[in-house]
N, C-alpha and C positions, 0 to 999 in steps of 0.2 A: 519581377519574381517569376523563375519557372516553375512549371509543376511535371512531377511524373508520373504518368499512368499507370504507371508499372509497380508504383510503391501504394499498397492497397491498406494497411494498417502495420498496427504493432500488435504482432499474435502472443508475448511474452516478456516480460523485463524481467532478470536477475538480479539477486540484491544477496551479498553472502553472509553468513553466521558464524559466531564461534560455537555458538550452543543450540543445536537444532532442535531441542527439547524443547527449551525456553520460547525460541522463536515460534514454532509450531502454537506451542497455549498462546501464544502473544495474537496471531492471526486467527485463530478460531474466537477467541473472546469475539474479535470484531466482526464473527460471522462468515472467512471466507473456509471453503470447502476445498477437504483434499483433493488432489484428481488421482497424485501420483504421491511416494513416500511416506514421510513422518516421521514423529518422533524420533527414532533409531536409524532413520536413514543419513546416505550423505547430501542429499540431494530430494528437493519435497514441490510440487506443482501445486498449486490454487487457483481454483475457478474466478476469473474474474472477468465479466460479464461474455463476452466471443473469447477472450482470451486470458492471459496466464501470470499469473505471479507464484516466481519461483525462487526458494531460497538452495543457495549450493553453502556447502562446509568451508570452512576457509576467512579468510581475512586478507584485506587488502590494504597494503601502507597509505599513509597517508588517509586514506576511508573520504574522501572527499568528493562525489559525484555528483550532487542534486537531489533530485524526490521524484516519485510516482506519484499524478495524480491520478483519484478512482472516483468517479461520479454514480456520486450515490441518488435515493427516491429524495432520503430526506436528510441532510447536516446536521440538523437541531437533532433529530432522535440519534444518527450514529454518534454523536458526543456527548449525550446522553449515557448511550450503551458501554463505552468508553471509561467514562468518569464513574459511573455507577460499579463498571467491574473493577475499580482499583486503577485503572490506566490516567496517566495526565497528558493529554494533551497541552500544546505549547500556546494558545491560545483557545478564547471562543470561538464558537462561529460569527462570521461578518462578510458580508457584502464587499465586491470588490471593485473597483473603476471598471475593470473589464468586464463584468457583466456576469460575476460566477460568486453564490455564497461557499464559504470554504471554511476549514480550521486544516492543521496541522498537526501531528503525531510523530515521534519516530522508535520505531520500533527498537526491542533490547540492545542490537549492535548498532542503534545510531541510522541505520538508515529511515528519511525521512518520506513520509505518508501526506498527500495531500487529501484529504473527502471531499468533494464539490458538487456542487449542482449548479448547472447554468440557470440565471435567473430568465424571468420572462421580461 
């Protein structure tokens, strides 16, 4: 396996919306913060921790690409905060072979959320 020096991180993922109203309350419930946009934009940026979770307008056939995961302090309280606002998550949180507690969520158009923490 090589590596390249040259690839230092991921500063942003994309995930698109049909309703950026919706999406917006859907990501603040969980706490993340605007940088850029909002409700009435086409196009809206979220702080997430060096970098960026951003929803653009739009829809894409098929919708089929994977999940973001965001490693959080704690899994238990973000599913917590989650459940408690009306949100369902697709599972608990649980412990994984690889070495990381997680649950799953996906947001109103279907794109999916992972929370995780690496365990010790």
């Amino acid at each position: 396996m090589s590596t390249n020096d040259e690839l230092s991180g991921i500063s942003a993922v994309t995930v698109f919306t049909n309703d950026m109203a919706r999406a917006v309350r859907f990501y603040e419930t969980l706490g993340f913060a605007i940088r850029y946009g909002g409700p009435d934009a086409r196009f809206t940026s979220f702080h997430v921790g060096s970098g960026f979770l951003n929803l653009m307008e739009g829809t894409v056939p098929g919708h089929l690409w994977g999940r973001v995961i965001i490693h959080v302090a704690d899994v238990d309280a973000m599913h917590r905060r989650a459940t408690e606002a009306g949100l369902t998550p697709e599972d608990a949180p649980r412990d994984a072979p690889w070495g990381e507690r997680f649950f799953h969520i996906r947001d109103p158009d279907g794109n999916e959320l992972s929370f995780a923490k690496p365990l010790k």
